[in-house]
mmCIF file of the N, C-alpha and C atoms, coordinates in Angstrom:
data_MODEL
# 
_entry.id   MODEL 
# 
loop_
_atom_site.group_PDB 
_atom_site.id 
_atom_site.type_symbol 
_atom_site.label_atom_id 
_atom_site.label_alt_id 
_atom_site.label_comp_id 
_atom_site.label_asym_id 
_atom_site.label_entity_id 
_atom_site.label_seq_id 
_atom_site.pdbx_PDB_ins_code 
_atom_site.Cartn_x 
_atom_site.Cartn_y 
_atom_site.Cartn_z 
_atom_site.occupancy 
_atom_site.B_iso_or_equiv 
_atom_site.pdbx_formal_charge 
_atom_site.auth_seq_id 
_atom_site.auth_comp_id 
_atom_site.auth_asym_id 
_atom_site.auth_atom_id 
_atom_site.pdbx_PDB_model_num 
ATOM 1   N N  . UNK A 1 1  ? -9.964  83.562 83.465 1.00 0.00 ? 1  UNK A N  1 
ATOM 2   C CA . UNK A 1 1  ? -9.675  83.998 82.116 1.00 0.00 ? 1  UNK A CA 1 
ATOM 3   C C  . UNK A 1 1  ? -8.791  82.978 81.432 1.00 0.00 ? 1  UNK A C  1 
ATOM 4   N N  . UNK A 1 2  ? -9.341  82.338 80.644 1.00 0.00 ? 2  UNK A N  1 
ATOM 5   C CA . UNK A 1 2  ? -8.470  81.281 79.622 1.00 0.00 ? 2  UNK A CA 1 
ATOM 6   C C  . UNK A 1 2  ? -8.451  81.701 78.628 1.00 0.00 ? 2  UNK A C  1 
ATOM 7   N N  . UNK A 1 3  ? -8.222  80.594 78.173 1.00 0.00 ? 3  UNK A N  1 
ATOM 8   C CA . UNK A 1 3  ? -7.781  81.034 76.417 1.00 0.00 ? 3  UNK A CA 1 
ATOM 9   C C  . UNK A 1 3  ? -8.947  81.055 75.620 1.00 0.00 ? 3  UNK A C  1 
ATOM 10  N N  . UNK A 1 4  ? -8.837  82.478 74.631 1.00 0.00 ? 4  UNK A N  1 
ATOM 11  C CA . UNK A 1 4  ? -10.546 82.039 74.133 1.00 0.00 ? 4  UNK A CA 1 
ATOM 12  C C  . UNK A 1 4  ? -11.497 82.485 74.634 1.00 0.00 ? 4  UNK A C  1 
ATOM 13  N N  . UNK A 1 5  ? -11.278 82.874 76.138 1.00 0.00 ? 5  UNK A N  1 
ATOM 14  C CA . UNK A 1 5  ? -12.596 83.123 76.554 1.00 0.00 ? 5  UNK A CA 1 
ATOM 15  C C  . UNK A 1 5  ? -13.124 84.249 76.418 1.00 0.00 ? 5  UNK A C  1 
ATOM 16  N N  . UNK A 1 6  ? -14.277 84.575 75.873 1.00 0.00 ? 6  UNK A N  1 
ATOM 17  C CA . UNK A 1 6  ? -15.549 85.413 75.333 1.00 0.00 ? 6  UNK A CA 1 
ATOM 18  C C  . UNK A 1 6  ? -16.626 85.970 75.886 1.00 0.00 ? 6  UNK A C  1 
ATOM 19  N N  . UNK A 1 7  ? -16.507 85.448 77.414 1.00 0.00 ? 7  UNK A N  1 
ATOM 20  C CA . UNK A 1 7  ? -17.643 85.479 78.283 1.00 0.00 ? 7  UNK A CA 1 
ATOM 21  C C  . UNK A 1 7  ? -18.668 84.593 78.551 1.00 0.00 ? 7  UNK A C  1 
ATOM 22  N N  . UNK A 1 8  ? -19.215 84.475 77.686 1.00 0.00 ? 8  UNK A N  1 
ATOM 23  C CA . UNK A 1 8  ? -20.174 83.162 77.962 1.00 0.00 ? 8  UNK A CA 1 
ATOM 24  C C  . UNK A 1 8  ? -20.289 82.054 77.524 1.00 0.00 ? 8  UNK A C  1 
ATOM 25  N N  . UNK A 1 9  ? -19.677 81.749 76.702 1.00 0.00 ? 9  UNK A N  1 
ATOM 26  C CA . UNK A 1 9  ? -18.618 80.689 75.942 1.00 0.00 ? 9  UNK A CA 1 
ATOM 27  C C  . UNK A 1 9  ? -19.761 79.922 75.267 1.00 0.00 ? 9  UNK A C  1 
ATOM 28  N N  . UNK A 1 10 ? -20.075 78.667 75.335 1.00 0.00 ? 10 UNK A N  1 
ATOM 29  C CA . UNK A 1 10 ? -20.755 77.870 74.972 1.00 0.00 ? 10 UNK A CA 1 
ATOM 30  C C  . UNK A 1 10 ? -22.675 78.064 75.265 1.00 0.00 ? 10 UNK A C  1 
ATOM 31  N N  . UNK A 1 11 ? -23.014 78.283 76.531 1.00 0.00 ? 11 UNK A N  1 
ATOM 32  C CA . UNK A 1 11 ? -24.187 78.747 76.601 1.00 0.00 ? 11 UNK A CA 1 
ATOM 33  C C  . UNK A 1 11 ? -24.457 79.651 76.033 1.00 0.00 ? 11 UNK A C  1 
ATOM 34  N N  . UNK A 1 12 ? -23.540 80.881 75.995 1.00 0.00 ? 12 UNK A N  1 
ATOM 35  C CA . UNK A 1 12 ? -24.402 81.758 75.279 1.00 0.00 ? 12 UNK A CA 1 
ATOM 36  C C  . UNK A 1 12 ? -24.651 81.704 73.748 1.00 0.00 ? 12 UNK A C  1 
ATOM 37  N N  . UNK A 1 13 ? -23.867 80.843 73.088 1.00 0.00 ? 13 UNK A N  1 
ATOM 38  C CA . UNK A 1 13 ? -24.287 80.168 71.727 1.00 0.00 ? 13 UNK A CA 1 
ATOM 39  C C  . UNK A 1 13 ? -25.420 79.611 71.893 1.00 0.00 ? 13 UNK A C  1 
ATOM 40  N N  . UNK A 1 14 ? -25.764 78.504 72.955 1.00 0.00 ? 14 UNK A N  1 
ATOM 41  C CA . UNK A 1 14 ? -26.707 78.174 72.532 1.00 0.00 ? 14 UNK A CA 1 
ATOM 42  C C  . UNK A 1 14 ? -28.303 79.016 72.969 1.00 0.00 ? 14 UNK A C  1 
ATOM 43  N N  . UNK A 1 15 ? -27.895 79.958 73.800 1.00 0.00 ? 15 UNK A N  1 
ATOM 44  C CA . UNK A 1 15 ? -29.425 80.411 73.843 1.00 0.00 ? 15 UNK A CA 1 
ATOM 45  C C  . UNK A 1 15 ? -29.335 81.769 72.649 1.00 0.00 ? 15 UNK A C  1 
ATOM 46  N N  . UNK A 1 16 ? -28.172 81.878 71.959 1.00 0.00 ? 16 UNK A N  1 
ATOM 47  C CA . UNK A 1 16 ? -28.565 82.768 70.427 1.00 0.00 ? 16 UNK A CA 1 
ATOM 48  C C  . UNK A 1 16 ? -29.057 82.264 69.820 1.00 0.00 ? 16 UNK A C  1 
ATOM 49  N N  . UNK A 1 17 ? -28.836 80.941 69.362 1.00 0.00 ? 17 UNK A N  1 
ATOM 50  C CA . UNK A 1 17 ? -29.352 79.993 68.702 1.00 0.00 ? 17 UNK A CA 1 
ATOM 51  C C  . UNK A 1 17 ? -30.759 79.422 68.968 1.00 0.00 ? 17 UNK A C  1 
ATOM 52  N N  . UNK A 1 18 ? -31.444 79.559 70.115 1.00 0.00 ? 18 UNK A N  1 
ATOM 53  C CA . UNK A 1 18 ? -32.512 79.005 70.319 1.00 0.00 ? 18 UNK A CA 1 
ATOM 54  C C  . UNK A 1 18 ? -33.502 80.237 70.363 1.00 0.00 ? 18 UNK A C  1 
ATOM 55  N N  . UNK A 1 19 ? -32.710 81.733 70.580 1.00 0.00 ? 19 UNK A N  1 
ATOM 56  C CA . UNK A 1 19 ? -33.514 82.799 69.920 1.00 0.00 ? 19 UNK A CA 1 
ATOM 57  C C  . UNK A 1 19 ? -33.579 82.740 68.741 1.00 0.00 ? 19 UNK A C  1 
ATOM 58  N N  . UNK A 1 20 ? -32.445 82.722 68.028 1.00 0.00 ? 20 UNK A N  1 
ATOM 59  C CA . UNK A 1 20 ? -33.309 82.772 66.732 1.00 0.00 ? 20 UNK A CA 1 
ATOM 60  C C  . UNK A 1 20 ? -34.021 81.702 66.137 1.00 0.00 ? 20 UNK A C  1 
ATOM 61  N N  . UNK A 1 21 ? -34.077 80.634 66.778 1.00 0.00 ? 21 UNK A N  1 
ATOM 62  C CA . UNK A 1 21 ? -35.165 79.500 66.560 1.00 0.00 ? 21 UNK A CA 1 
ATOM 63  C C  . UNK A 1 21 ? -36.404 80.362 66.403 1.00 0.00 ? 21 UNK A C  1 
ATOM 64  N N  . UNK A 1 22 ? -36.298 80.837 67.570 1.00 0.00 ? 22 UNK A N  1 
ATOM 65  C CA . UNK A 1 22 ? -38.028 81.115 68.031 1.00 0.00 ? 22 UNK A CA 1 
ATOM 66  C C  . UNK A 1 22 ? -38.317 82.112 67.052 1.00 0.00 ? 22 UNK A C  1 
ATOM 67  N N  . UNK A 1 23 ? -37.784 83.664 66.744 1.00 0.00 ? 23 UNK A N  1 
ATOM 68  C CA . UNK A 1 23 ? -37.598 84.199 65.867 1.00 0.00 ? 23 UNK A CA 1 
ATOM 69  C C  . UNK A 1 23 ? -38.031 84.052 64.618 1.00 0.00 ? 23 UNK A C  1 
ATOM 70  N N  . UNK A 1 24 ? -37.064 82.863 64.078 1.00 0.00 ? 24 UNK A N  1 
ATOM 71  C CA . UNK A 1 24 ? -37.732 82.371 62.678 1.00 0.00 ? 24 UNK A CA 1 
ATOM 72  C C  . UNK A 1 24 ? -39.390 81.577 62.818 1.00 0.00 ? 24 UNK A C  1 
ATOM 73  N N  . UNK A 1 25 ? -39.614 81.119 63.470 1.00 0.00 ? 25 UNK A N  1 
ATOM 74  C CA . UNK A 1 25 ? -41.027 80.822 63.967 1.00 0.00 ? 25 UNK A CA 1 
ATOM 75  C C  . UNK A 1 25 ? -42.180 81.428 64.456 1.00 0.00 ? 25 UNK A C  1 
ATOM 76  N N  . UNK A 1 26 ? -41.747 82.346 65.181 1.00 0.00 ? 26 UNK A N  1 
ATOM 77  C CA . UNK A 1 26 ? -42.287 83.931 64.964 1.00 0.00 ? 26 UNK A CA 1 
ATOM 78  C C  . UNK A 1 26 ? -43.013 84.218 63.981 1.00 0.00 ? 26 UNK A C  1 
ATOM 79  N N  . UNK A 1 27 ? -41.419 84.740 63.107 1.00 0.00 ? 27 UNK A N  1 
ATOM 80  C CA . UNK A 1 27 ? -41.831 84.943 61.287 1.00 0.00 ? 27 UNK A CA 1 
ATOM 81  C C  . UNK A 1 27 ? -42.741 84.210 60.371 1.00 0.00 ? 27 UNK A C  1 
ATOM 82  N N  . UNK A 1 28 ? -42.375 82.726 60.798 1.00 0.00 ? 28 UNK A N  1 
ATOM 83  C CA . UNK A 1 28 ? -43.269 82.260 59.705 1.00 0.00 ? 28 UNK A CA 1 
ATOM 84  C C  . UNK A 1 28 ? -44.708 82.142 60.411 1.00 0.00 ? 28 UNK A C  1 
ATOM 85  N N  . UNK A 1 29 ? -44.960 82.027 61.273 1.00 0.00 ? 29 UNK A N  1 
ATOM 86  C CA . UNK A 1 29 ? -46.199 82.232 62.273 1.00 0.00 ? 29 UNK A CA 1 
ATOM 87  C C  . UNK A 1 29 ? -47.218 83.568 61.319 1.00 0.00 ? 29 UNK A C  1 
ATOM 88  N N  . UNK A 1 30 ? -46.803 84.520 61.500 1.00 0.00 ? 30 UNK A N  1 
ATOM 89  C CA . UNK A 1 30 ? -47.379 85.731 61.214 1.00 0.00 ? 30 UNK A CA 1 
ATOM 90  C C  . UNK A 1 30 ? -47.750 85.550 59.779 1.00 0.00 ? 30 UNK A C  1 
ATOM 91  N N  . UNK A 1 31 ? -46.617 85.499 58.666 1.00 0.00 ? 31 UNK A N  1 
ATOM 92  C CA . UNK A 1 31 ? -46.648 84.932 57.554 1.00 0.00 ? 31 UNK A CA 1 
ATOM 93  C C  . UNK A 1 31 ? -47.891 84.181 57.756 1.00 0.00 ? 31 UNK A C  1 
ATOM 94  N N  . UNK A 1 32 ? -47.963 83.013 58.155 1.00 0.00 ? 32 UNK A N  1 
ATOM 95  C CA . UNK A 1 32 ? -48.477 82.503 57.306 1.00 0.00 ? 32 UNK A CA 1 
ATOM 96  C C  . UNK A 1 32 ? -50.496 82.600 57.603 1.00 0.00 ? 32 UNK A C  1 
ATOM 97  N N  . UNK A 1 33 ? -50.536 82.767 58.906 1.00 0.00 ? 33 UNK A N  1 
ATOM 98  C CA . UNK A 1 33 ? -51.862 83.275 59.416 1.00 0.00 ? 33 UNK A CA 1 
ATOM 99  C C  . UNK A 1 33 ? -52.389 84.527 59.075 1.00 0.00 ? 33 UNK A C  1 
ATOM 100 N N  . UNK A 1 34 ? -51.146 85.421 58.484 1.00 0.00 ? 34 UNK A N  1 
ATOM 101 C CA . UNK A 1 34 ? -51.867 86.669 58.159 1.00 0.00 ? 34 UNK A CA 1 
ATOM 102 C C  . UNK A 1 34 ? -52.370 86.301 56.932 1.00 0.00 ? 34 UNK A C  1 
ATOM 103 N N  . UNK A 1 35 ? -51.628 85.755 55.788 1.00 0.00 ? 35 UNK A N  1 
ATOM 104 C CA . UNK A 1 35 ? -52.062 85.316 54.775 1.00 0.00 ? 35 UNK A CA 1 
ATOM 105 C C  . UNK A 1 35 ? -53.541 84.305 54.917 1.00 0.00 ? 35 UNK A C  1 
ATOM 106 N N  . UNK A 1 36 ? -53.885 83.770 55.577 1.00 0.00 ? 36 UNK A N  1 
ATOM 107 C CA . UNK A 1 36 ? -54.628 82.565 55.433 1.00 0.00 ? 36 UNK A CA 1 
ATOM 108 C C  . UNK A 1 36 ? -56.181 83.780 55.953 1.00 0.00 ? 36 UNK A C  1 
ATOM 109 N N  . UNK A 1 37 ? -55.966 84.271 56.476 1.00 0.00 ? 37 UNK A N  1 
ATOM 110 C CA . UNK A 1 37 ? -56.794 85.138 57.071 1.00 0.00 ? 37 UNK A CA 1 
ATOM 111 C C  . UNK A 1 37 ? -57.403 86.393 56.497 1.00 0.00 ? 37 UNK A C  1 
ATOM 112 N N  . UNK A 1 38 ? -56.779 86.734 55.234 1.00 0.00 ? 38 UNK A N  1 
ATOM 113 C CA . UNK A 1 38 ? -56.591 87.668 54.858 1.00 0.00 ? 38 UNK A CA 1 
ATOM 114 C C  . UNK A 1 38 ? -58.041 86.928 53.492 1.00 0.00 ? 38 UNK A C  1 
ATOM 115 N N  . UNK A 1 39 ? -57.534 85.794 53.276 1.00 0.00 ? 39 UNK A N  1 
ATOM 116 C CA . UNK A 1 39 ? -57.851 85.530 51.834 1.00 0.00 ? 39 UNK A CA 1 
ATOM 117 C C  . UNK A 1 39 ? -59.109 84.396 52.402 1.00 0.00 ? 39 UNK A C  1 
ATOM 118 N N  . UNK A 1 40 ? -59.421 84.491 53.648 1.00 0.00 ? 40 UNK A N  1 
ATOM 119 C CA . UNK A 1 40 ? -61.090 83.574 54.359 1.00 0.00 ? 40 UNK A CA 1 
ATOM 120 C C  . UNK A 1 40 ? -61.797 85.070 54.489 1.00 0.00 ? 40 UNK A C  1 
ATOM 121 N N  . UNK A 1 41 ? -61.092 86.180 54.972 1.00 0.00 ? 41 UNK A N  1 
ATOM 122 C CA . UNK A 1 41 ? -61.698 87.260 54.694 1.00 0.00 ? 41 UNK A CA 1 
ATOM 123 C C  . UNK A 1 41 ? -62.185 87.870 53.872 1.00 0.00 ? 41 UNK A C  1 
ATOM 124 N N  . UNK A 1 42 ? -61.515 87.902 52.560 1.00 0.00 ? 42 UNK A N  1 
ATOM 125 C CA . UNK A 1 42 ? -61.925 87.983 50.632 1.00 0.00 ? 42 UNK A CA 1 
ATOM 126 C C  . UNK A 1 42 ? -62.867 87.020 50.504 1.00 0.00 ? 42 UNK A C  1 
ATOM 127 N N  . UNK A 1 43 ? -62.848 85.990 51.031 1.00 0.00 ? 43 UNK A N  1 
ATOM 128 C CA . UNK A 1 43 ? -63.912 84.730 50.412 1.00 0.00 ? 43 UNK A CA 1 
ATOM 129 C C  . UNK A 1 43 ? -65.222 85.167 50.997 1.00 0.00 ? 43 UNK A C  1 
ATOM 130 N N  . UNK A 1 44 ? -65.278 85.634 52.176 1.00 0.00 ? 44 UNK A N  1 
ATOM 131 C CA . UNK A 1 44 ? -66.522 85.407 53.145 1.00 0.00 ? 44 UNK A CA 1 
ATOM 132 C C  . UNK A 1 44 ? -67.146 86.719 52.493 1.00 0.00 ? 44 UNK A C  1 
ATOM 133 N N  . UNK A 1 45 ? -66.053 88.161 52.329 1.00 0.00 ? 45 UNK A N  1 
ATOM 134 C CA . UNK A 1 45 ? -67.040 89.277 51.888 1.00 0.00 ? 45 UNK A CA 1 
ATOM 135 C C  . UNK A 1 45 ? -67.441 88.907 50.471 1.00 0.00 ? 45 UNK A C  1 
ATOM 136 N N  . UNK A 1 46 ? -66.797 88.152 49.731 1.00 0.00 ? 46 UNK A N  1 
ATOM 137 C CA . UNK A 1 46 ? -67.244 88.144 48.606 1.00 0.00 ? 46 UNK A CA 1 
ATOM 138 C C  . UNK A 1 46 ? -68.923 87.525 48.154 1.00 0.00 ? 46 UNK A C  1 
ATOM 139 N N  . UNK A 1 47 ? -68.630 86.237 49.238 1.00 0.00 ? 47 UNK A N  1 
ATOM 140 C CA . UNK A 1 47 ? -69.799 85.219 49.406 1.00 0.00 ? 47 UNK A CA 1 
ATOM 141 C C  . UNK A 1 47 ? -70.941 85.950 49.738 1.00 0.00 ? 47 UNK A C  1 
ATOM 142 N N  . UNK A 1 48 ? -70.587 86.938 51.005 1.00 0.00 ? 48 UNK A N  1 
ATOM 143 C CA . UNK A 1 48 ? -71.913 87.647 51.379 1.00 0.00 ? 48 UNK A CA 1 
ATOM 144 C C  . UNK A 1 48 ? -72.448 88.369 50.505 1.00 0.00 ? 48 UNK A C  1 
ATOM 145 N N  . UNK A 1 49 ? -71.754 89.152 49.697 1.00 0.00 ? 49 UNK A N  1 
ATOM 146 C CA . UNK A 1 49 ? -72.241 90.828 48.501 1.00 0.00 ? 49 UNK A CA 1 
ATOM 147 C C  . UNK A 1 49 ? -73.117 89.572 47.424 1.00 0.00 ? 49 UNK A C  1 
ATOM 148 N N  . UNK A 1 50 ? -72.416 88.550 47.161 1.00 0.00 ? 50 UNK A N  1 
ATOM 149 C CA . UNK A 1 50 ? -73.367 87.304 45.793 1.00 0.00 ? 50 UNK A CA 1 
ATOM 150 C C  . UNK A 1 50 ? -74.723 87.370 46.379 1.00 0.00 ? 50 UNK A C  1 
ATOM 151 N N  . UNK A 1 51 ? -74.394 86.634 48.147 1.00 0.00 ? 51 UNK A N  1 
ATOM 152 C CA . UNK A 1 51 ? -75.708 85.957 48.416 1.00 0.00 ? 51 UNK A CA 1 
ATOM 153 C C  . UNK A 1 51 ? -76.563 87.624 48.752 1.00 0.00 ? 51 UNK A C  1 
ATOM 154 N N  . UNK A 1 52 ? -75.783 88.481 49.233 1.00 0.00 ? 52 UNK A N  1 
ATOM 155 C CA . UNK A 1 52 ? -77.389 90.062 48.932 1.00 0.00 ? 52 UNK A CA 1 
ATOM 156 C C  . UNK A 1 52 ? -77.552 90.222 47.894 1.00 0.00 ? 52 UNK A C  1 
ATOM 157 N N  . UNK A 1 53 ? -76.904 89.974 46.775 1.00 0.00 ? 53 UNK A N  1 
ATOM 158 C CA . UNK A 1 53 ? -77.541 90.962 45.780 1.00 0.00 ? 53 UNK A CA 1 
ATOM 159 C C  . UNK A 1 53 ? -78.549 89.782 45.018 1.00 0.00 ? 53 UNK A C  1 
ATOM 160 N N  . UNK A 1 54 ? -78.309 88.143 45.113 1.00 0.00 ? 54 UNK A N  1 
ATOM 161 C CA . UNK A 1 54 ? -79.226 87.371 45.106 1.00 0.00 ? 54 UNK A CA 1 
ATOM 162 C C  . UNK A 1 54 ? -80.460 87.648 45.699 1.00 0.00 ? 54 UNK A C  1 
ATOM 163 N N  . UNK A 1 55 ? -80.556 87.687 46.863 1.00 0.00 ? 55 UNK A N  1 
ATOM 164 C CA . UNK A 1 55 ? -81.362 87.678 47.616 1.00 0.00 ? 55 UNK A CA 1 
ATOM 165 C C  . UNK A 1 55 ? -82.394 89.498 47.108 1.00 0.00 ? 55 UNK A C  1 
ATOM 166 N N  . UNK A 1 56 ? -81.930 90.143 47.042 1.00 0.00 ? 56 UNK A N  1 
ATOM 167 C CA . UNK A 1 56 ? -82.441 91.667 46.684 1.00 0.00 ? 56 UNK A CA 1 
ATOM 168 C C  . UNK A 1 56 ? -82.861 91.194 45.087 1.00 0.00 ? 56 UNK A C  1 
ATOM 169 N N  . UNK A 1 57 ? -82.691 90.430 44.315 1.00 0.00 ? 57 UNK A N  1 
ATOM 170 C CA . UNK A 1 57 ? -82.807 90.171 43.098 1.00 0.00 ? 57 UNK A CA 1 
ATOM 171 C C  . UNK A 1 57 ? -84.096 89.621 43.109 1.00 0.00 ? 57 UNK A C  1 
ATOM 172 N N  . UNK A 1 58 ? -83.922 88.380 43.948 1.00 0.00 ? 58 UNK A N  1 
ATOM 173 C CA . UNK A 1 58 ? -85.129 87.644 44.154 1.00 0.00 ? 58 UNK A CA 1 
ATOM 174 C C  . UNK A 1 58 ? -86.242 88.548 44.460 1.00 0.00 ? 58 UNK A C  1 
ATOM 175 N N  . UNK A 1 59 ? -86.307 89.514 45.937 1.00 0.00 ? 59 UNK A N  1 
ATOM 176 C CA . UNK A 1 59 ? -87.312 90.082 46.601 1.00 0.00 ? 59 UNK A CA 1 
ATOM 177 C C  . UNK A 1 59 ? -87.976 90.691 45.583 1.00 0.00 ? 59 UNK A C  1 
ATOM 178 N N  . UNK A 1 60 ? -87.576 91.697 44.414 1.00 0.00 ? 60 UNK A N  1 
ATOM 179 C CA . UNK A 1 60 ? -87.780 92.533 43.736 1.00 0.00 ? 60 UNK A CA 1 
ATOM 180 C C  . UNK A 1 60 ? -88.006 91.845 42.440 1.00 0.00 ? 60 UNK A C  1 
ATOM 181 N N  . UNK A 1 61 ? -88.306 90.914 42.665 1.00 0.00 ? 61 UNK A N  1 
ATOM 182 C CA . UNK A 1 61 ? -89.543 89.641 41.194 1.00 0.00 ? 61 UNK A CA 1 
ATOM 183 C C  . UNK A 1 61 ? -88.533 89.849 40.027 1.00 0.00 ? 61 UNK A C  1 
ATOM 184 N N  . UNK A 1 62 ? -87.288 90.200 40.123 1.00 0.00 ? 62 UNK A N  1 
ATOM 185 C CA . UNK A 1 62 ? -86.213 89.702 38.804 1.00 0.00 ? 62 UNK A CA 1 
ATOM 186 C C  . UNK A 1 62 ? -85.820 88.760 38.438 1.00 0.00 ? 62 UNK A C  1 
ATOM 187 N N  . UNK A 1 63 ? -85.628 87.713 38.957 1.00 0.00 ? 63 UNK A N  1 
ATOM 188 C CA . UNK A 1 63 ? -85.972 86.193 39.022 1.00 0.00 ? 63 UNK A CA 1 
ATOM 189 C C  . UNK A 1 63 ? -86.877 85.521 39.619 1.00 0.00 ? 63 UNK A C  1 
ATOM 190 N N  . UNK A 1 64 ? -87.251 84.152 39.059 1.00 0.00 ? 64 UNK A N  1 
ATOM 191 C CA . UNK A 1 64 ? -88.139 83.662 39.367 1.00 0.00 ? 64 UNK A CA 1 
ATOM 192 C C  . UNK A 1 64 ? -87.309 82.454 40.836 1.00 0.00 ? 64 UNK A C  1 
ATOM 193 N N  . UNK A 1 65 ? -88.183 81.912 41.386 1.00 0.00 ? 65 UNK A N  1 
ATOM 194 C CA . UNK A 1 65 ? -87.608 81.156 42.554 1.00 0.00 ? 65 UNK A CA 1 
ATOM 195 C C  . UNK A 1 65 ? -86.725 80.261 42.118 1.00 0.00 ? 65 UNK A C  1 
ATOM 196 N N  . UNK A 1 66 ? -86.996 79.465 40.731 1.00 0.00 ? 66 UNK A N  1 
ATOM 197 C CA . UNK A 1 66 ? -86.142 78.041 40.531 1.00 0.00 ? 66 UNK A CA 1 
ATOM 198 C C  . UNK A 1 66 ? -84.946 78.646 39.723 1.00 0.00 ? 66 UNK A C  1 
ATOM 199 N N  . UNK A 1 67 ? -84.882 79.887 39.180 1.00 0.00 ? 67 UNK A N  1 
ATOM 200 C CA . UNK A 1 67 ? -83.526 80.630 39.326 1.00 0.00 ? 67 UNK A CA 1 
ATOM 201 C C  . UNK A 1 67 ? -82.806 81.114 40.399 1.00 0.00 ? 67 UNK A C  1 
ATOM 202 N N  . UNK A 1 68 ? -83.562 81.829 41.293 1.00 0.00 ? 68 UNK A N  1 
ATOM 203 C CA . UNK A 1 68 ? -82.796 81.808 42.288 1.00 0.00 ? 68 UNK A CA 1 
ATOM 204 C C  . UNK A 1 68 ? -82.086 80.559 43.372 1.00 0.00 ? 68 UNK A C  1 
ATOM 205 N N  . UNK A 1 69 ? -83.051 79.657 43.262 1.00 0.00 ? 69 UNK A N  1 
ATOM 206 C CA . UNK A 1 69 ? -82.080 77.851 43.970 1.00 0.00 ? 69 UNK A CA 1 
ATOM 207 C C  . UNK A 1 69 ? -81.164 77.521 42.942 1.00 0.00 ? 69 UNK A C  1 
ATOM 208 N N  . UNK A 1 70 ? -81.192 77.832 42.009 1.00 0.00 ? 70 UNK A N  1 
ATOM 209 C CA . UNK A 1 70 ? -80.457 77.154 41.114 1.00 0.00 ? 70 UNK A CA 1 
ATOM 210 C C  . UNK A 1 70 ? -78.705 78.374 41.609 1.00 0.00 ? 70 UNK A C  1 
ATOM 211 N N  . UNK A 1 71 ? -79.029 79.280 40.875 1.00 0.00 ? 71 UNK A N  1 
ATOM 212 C CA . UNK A 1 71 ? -77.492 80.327 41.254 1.00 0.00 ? 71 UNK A CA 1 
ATOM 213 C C  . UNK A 1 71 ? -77.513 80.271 42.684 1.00 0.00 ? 71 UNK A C  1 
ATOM 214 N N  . UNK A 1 72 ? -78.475 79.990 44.347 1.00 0.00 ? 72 UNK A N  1 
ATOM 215 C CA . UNK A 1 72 ? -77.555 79.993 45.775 1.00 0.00 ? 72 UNK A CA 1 
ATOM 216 C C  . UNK A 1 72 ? -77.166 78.788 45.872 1.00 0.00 ? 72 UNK A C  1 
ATOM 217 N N  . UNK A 1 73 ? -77.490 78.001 44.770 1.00 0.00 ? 73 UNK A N  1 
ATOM 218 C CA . UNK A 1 73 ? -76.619 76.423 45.026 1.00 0.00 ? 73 UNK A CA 1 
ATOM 219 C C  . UNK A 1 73 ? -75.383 76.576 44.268 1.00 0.00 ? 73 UNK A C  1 
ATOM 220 N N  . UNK A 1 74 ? -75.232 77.262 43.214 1.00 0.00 ? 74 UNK A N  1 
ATOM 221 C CA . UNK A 1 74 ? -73.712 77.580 42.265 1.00 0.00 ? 74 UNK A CA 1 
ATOM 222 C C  . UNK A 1 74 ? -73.406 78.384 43.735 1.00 0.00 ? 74 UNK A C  1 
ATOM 223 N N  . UNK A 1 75 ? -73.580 79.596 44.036 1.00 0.00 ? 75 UNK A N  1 
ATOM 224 C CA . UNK A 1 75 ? -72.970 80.813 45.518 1.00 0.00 ? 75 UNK A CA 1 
ATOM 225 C C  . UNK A 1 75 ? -72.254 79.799 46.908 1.00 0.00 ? 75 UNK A C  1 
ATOM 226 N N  . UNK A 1 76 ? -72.949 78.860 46.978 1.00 0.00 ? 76 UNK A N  1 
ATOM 227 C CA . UNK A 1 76 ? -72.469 77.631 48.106 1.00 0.00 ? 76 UNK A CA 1 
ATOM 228 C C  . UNK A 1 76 ? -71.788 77.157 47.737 1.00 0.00 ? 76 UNK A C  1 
# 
């Protein structure tokens, strides 16, 4: 028992410190993959509902073919 002493003195600073390293990395981890994931998910359903209702447009003689290449090349 010295002076000061706290128990774990210096190590245990540093492995608080290297928890909350990880911690904040953690955080931004989740952040930022949930986000990125979230909004390839919006893109892809969106892409698919264009290219069916294209495609159901076409089958059913509402456009002609060189309309339909023309708008799945704008959909791509």
């Amino acid at each position: 028992m010295g002076f000061c002493d706290f128990g774990y003195g210096i190590r245990g600073m540093g492995s608080m410190m290297f928890l909350g390293w990880i911690f904040i990395a953690v955080i931004m981890y989740l952040l930022f993959t949930n986000k990125n994931s979230t909004y390839l998910e919006r893109r892809n359903v969106y892409d698919d509902s264009a290219l069916r209702v294209l495609n159901e447009r076409y089958a059913s003689g509402e456009i002609s073919e060189e309309e339909y290449q023309k708008i799945r090349k704008n959909i791509s």
